[in-house]
N, C-alpha and C positions, 0 to 999 in steps of 0.2 A: 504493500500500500504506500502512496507517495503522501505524503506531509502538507497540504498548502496553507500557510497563515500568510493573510492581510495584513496591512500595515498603512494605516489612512492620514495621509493631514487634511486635518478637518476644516481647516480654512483653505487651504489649495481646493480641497473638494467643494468648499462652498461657494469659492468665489471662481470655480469651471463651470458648475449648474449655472451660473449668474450669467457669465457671459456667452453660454450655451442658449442663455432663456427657457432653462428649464427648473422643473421645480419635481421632487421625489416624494413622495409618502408611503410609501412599502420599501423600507430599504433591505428588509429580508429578502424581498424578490430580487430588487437592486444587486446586493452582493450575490446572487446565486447567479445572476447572470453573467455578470463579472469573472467569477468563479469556474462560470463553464467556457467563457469563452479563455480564459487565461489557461484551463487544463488544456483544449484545443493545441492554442499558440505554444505551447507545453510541447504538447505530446509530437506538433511537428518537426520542433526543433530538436528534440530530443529518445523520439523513439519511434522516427518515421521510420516505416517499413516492419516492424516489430508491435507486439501486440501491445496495448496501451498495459497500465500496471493498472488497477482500481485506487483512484482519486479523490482524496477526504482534505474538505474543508474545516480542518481543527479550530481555527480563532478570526477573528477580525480585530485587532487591537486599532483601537478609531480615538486620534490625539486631539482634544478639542482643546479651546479656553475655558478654565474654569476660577480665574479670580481677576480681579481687579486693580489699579492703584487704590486705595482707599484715603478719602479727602475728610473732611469733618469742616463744609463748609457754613456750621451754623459756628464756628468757634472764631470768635474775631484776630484771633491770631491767622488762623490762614487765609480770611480775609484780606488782612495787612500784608503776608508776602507776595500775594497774590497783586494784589493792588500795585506793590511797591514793584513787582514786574511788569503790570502795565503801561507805569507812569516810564516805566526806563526802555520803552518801545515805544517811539515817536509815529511809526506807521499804524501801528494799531490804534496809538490815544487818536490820531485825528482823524481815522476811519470812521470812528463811535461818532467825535466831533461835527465831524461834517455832516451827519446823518439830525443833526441838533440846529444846525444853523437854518432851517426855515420854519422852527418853532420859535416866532416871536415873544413869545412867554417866557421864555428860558435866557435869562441875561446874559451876557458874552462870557462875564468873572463867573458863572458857575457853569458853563457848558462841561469843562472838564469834570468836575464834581459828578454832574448828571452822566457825562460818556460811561464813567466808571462802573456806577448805579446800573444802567443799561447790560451794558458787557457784564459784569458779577452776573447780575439775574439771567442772561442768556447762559453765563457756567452753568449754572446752579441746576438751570431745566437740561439741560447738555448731558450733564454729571448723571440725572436723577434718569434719563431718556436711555445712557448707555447700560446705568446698573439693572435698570427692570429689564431690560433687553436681553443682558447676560443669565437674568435670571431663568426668563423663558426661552432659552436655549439650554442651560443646567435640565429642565422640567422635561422637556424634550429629549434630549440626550437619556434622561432615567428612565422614561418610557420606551425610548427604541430599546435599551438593554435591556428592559425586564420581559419586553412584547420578543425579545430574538437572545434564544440562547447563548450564542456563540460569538456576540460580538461584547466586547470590552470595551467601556468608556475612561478613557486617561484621562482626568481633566488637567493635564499638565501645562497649556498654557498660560499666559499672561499678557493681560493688557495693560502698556506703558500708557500715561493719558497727557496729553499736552493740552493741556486745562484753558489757555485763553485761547489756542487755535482749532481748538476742540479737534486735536486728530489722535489717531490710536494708529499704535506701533506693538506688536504680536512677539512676544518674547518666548520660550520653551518649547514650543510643539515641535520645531525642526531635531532640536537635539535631541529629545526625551524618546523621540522615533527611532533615532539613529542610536543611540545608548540600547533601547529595547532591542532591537533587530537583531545585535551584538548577542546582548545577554538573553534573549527568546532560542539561539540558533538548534537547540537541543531539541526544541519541540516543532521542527518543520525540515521539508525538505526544497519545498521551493516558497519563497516570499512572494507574493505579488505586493508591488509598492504603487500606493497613489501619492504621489506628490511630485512637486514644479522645481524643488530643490536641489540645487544641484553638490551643497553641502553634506546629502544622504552619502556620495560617493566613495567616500573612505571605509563605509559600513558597507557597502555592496562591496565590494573591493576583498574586505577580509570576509565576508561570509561566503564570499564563493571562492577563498582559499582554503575555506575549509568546507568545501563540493557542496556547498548548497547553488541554485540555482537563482537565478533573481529574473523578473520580469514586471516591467513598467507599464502602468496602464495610463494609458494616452486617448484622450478623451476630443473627439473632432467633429469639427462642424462636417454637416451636408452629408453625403450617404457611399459606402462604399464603391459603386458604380462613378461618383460625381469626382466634380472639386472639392477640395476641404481647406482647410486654413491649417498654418502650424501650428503644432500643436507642445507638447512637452519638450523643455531644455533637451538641446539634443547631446549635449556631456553628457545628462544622465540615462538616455536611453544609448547609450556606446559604452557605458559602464555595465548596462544589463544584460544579460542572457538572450534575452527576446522581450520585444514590445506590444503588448496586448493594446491593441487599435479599439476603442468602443464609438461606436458613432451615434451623433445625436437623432438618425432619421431610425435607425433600429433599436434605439431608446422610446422612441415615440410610437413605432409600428406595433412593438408588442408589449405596451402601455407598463414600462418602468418605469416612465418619465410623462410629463402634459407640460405644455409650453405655459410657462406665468403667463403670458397674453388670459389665457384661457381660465387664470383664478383671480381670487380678490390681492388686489395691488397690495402689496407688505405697506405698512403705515412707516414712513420715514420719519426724520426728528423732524421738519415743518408742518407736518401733520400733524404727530403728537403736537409741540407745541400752541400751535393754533387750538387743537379742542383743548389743551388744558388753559388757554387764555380763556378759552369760550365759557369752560366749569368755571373757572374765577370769577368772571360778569354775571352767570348764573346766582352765585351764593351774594355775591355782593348783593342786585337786585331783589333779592330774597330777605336780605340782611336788612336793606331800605326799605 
């Protein structure tokens, strides 16, 4: 019997669905598909002409994000350093600024005051938009593993948060992959790896000096007949054994996948905060 465990980055895989435009909700079919086309791409490369071996799917080890920075933006100390960084950025204070000068209500000597006021409370709902966000992907992630036996949820990574430009930078899931791969090698005989990284390479590298097998799953637009778009770094599929090709029009033909077109639009953070301005005018009103 041959050995196969998966090895996923879960934001590589999220953000392929994304720019595939597609959206998943059975991801136990998902990986079984996956799973049969990679024994396929398997068994050509490696035991063409000879009888296939019988092919078990042991693990799906799936690296998500599972925490946060943590801020504590009602304490006026981090108010203050917060502050004190965006008085010492000239392009941001007068971005907020400028946004102030055709409210004739608001004197020139305090526009800065008010920009500040402004930008804080865009953190604050920023902050509060990305924590409940992370939550229901935690809530998510607990249900795929408890609805599918054999997949493992890591929450190994980490979100860096750059609080007044409000962007997020993804810390651990690349390594925590690569470190597992290493230390899993005992329980598999070939890895199928979903990931864009081309830092996996040193861990493919040494598990197939020690005869395991590796195979990249590469995820492309348009249909095998057609054109496609490139698709996965190509260092790391020249690192791999063989590259498992999944295409997004056979994703959709035998319903593992439906185009987002086709569901309700995910709520971005101007939508969240639009209806929570909306709740605030509600209770106020209420309140009057």
């Amino acid at each position: 019997m041959i050995r196969f465990v998966t090895f996923v980055d879960g934001s590589n895989l999220d953000g392929t669905l994304k720019h595939l435009d597609l959206r998943v909700d059975d991801y136990g079919a998902f990986y079984r598909y996956i799973f049969e086309q990679g024994v396929s791409c398997w068994g050509k490369s490696f035991a063409s002409g000879a009888e296939w071996p019988t092919a078990q799917h042991s693990r799906i080890n799936w690296y998500v994000v599972g925490r946060m920075d943590e801020w504590d933006l009602n304490d006026p100390r981090v108010e203050s350093r917060l502050r004190s960084r965006f008085e010492m950025n000239p392009r941001l204070m007068e971005s907020y600024v400028r946004e102030l000068e055709s409210n004739p209500e608001i004197p020139q000597e305090q526009r800065h005051i008010e920009a500040w006021k402004a930008c804080f409370a865009e953190t604050c709902q920023w902050y509060d938009y990305k924590f409940r966000g992370l939550e229901k992907k935690k809530r998510f992630y607990h249900g795929v593993q408890a609805a599918t036996d054999f997949v493992e949820i890591h929450q190994q990574g980490h979100w860096k948060l750059d609080m007044l430009y409000r962007n997020v930078s993804e810390k651990g899931l690349d390594t925590s992959m690569a470190v597992d791969m290493v230390a899993l090698q005992d329980t598999y005989d070939v890895a199928l790896l979903i990931s864009g990284d081309a830092d996996g390479i040193p861990g493919i590298n040494y598990v197939k000096s020690r005869a395991k097998h590796v195979g990249v799953v590469e995820f492309r637009k348009g249909s095998p007949q057609g054109s496609y778009t490139k698709g996965t770094s190509s260092r790391l599929k020249n690192a791999a054994d063989f590259v498992v090709q999944v295409f997004q029009s056979e994703l959709l033909r035998m319903n593992f996948a439906y185009r987002v077109a086709d569901s309700p639009r995910r709520e971005s953070f101007e939508d969240w905060r639009s209806g929570a301005e909306d709740s605030m005018e509600v209770l106020e009103g209420n309140e009057g």
